[in-house]
N, C-alpha and C positions, 0 to 999 in steps of 0.2 A: 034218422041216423042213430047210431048205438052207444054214440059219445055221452060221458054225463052232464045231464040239461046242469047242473051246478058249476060246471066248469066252463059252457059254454057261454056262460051268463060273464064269467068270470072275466073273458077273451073281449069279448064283443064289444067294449069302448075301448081296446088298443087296438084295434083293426078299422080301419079310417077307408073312405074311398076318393079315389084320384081321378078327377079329368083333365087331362090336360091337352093343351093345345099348341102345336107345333110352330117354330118358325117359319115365313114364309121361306119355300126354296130351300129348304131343307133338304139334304141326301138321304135323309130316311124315310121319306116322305114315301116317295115311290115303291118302297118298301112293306112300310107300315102306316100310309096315313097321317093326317094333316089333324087328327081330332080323336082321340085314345083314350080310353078308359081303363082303369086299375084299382087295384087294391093296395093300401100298405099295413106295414105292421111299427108300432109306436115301441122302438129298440130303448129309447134313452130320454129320462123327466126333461131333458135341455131342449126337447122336440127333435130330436132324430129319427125316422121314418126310413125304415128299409123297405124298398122293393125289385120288381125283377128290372134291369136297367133299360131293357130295349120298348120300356114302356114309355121312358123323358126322354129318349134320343131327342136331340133338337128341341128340347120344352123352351115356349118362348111365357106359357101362364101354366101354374100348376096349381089346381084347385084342391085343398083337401076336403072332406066331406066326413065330418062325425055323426058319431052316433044320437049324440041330442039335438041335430037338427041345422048346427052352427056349420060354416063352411074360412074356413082359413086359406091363404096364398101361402105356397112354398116354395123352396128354390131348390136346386140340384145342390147339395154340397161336396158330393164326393161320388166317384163311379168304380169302380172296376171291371175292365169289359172282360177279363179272364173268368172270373167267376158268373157275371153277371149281374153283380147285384150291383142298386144304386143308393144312395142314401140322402133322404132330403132331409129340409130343415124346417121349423115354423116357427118362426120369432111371436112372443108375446101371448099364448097360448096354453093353457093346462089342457095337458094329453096325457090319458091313463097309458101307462106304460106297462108292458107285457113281461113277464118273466120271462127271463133267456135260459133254455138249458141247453142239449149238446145232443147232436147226433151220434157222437161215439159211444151213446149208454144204449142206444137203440139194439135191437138184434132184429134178426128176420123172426116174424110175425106177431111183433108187438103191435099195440093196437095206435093209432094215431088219430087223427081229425083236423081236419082246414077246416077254415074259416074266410071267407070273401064278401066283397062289397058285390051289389046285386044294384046298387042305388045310393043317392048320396047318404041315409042312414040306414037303409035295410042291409043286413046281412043273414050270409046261411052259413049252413054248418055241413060237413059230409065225414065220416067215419068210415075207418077201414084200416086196412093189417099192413105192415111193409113186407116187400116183397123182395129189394132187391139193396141190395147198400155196397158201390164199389165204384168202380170207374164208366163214367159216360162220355160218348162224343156224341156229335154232332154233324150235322151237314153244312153249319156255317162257319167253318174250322173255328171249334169248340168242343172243347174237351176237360171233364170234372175230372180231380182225382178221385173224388168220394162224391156221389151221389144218393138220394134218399128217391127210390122209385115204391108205390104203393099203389092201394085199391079203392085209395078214398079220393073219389073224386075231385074234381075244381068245382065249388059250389058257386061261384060267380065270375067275376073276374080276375086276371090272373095277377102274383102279385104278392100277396098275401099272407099269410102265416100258417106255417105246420104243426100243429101241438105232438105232445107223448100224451101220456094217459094219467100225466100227474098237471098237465095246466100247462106246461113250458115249452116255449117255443122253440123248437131243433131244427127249422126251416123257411125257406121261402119258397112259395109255391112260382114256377115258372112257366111250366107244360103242362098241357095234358096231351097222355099218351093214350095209342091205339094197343091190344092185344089181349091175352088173357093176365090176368093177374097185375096188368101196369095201368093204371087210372091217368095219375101223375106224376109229374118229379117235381122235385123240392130241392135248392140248390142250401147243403148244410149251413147250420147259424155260425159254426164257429171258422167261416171262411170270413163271414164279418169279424167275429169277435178277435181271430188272430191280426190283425189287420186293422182293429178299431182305433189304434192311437195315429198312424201312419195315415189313414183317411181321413179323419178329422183334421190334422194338421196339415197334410200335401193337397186332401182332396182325391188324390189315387198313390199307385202304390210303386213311387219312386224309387223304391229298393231292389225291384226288379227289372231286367234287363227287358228291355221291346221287342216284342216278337213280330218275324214276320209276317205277315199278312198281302195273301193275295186277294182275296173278293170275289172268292168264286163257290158257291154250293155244290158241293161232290155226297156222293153216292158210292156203297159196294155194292159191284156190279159183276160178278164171275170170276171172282180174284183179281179185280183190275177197280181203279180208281175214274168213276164216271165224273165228268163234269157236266148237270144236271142246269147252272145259271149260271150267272155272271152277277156284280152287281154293276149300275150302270156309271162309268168313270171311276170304279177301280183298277188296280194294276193289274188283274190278270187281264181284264178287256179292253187295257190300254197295251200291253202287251202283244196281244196277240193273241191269247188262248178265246177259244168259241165255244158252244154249249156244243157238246157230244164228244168231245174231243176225250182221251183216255190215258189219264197219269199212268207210266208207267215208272218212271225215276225223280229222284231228286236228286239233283249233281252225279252221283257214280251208284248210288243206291237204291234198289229196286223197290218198291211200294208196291203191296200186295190187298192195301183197302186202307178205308180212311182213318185208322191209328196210328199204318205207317207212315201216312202223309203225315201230317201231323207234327209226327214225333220228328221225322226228318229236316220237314220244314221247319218246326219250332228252333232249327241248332242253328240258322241267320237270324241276322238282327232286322232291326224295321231300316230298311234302308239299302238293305245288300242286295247285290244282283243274284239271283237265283236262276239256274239253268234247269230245268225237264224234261225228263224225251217223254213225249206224249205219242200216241198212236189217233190219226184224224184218216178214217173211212181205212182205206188201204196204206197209206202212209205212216212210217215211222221217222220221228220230227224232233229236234232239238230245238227248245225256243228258250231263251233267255231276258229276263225281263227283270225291275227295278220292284222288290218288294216294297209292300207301304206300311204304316202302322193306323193301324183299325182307325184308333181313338183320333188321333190329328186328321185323317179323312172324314169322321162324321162328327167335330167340333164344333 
């Protein structure tokens, strides 16, 4: 990698590795598995631990794993499932902690480098340029305002920390993407850091209103909003809606791919009934069904 070995040295004891092991009967189980591995990044001297969040869903043991060899219990303290990021805690523990700086100083093709756990103390390194810095969605109705997408690979597990080229951390490593020029995304540090007193003290981020949520993974699919899954016992497949089935509205307003879902659905709250006309094989359908919110479904 082309990152400087002085600064990787630098990284390498705030960067901790996570096993953790899920509740039994857990909702995300079926999703993601009963037995998960990660990487964190050591935000704060009091043992705060950022990672990507859909790694502790349902943590019933969370193992931290340092670099000299020691291994600490941690707990989830705070989540945001908007962003995605989660933040643990580790009572009684000295943990080298990482310099924070900001993905707003980034520009397209500055140079960057992750950092991951490989094993409870190995880690690697991967270097590379950014590529992309703006708005990201997703297929599990997710969507960044600001995302860090680049060419530096995920050198382990995902989770992890994004450096600049001066040592500081401007991200957390979440994905790795498929294409030319996109390795991985990085969900930016200062979506922690705007938010860092509000998570500490609530744990999540009370200030904001609940968005709806159906539970279903979509796809743009020829100007038309596919529905690709379901999850199982959320509200769209308690609803009604099935996989193939094809958004075309929400309430009176047409959806033309998955930003306008999104943005349409995100204007109910977790709770409201939300109507769709969806299109299933030849059929055009009106189906109305009882939004839910993410975080109290997978609690």
């Amino acid at each position: 990698m082309d990152a400087p070995l002085d600064l990787i040295q630098d990284v390498l004891p705030g960067t901790v590795a996570l096993a953790v092991r899920v509740r039994k009967g857990h909702r995300s189980i079926a999703i993601l598995g009963e037995e998960r591995m990660g990487s964190g990044a050591v935000a704060d001297s009091r043992g705060y631990i950022l990672t990507a969040n859909y790694l502790v869903l349902g943590a019933g043991e969370i193992t931290v794993g340092l670099t000299d060899g020691r291994t600490v219990e941690a707990r989830v303290a705070a989540r945001d499932y908007e962003s995605g990021l989660a933040l643990l805690r580790v009572e009684e523990a000295a943990l080298a902690t990482l310099r924070i700086g900001s993905s707003l100083d980034l520009t397209l093709g500055d140079p960057v480098f992750a950092v991951a756990s490989t094993g409870q103390a190995e880690r690697r390194g991967s270097g590379g340029l950014v590529t992309y810095l703006g708005e990201f969605d997703a297929e599990w109705e997710y969507k960044l305002e600001r995302a860090i997408v680049s060419t530096a690979e995920n050198p382990g597990y995902a989770g992890g920390p994004l450096f600049d080229n001066r040592g500081l951390m401007v991200g957390i490593v979440s994905l790795n993407l498929g294409g030319i020029g996109q390795a991985s995304l990085a969900i930016p540090v200062e979506t922690y850091q705007l938010q860092r007193l509000e998570l500490l003290e609530h744990g999540g981020i009370v200030s904001r209103p609940r968005r709806a949520w159906l539970g279903c993974y979509v796809q743009n699919d020829e100007g038309e909003v596919l529905i690709a899954g379901l999850v199982p016992g959320g509200p769209a497949e308690v609803g009604g809606l099935k996989q193939g089935d094809r958004i075309l509205e929400v309430g009176f307003c047409s959806v033309s791919g998955r930003r306008d879902l999104y943005e349409e659905l995100w204007k109910y709250r977790a709770g409201e009934r939300v109507t769709l006309t969806i299109r299933r094989g030849e059929e055009r359908l009106k189906v109305s069904l009882q939004s839910g919110e993410r975080e109290a479904f997978f609690r």
